[in-house]
N, C-alpha and C positions, 0 to 999 in steps of 0.2 A: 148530192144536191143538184149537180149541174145535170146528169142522170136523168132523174126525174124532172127537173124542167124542161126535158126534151121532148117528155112526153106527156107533158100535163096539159100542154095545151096545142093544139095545130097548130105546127110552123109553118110559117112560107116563106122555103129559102130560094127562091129564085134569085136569078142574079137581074137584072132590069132585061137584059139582053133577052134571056129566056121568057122572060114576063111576056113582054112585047110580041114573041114571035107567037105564046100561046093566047093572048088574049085577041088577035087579031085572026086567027081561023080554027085553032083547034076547040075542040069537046072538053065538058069537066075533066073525061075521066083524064082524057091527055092528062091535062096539069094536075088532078093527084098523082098518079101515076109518076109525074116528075118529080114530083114532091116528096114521094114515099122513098124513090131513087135516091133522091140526095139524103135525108135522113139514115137510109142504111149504110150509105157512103160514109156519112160521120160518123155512126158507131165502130167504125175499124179503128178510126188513132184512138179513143177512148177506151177500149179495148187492150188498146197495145201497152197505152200507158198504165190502165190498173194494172194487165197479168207483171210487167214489169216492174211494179210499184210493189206489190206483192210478194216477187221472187227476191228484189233486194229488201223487204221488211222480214223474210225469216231469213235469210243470209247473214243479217245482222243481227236477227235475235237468236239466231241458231248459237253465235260464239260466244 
């Protein structure tokens, strides 16, 4: 569920910081382009946590 509402709708996870430095000179593409950065960024613990969620659900249903 969390999954897909990552992707259902454009996020904009800048932090205020980032905000600020791209709204004040940089181009769109900058700020997708940051945007996209950090979305791929979050997909690695979500990742780590399924494949791990995963390996101990057949460890447990293996016995």
């Amino acid at each position: 569920m969390i999954f897909l509402k990552l992707f259902y709708q454009i996020p904009f996870l800048q932090c205020s910081m980032c905000r600020a430095v791209l709204e004040t000179g940089a181009d769109a593409e900058t700020a997708k382009s940051l945007n996209d950065g950090i979305v791929y960024l979050m997909i690695v613990p979500y990742l780590l946590i399924g494949i791990i969620g995963y390996i101990v659900y057949k460890q447990l249903t293996k016995n």
